[in-house]
C-alpha positions as CSV (number, residue, x, y, z in Angstrom):
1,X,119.1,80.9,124.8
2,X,116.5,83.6,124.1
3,X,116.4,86.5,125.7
4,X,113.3,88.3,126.6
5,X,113.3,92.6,126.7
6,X,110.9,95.5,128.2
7,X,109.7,98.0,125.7
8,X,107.9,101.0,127.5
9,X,106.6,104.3,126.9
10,X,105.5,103.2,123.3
11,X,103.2,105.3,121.1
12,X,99.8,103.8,121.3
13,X,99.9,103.6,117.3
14,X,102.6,101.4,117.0
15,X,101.7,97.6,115.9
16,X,103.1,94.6,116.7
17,X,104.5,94.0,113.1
18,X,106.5,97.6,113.5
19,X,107.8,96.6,116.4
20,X,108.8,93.6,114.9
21,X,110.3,95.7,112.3
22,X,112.1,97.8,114.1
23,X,114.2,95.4,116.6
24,X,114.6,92.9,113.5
25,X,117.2,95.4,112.7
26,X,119.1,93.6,115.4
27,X,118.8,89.9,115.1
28,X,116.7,87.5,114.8
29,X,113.0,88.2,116.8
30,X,111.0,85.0,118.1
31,X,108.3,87.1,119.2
32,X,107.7,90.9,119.5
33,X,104.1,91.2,121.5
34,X,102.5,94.5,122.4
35,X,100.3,94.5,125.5
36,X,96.8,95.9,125.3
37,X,94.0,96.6,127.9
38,X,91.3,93.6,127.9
39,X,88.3,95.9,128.3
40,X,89.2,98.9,125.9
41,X,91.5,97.1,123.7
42,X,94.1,99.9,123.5
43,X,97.5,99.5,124.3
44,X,99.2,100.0,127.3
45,X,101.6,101.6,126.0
46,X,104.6,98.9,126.5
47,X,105.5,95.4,124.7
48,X,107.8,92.6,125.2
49,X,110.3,91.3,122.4
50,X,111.9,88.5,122.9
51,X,115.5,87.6,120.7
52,X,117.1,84.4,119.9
53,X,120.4,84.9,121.5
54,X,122.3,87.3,124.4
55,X,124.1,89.4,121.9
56,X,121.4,90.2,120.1
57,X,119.0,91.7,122.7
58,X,122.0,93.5,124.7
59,X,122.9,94.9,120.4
60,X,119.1,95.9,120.2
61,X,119.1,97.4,123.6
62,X,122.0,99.5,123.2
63,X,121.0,101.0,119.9
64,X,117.2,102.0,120.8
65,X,117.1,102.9,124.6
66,X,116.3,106.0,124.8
67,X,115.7,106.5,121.0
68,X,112.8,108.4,119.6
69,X,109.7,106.4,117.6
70,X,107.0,107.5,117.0
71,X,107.2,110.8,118.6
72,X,108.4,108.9,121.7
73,X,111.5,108.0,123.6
74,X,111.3,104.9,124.2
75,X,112.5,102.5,126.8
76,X,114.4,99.4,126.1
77,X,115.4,97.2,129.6
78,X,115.7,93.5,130.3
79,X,112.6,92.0,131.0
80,X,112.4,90.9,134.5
81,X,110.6,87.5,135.4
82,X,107.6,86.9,135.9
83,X,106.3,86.9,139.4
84,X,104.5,83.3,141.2
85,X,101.0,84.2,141.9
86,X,99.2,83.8,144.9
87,X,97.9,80.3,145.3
88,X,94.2,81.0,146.3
């Protein structure tokens, strides 16, 4: 089952394919998505990778929490789900 992780405190440079890069090191990525800002178009500054198994995100997790990229420490934490919005 895939497995979905929180990426935060990213440098604002960094692309989607580097992140890619970077957490391929670990397994196999389905999708490696950095958010950006729908009116500015910069990034926010945190992304989501999601892996094809357990192992590999808790592997990835270990190795780069905390780890310096891009002058940056960055965060690496389970991604939590998704919260039900308000029906209006």
């Amino acid at each position: 089952m895939a497995k979905k992780l929180f990426i935060g405190n990213l440098s604002f440079n960094m692309t989607d394919d580097q992140l890619t890069q970077l957490f391929s090191a670990y397994g196999k990525v389905v999708s490696a998505n950095i958010v950006f800002d729908k009116f500015s178009h910069r990034s926010k500054g945190f992304a989501f990778v999601e892996f094809e198994t357990e192992e590999e995100a808790q592997a990835a997790m270990a190795a780069l929490d905390g780890t310096e990229q891009d002058g940056r420490n960055i965060a690496v934490k389970e991604a939590l789900p998704r919260p039900d919005k308000p029906q209006m």
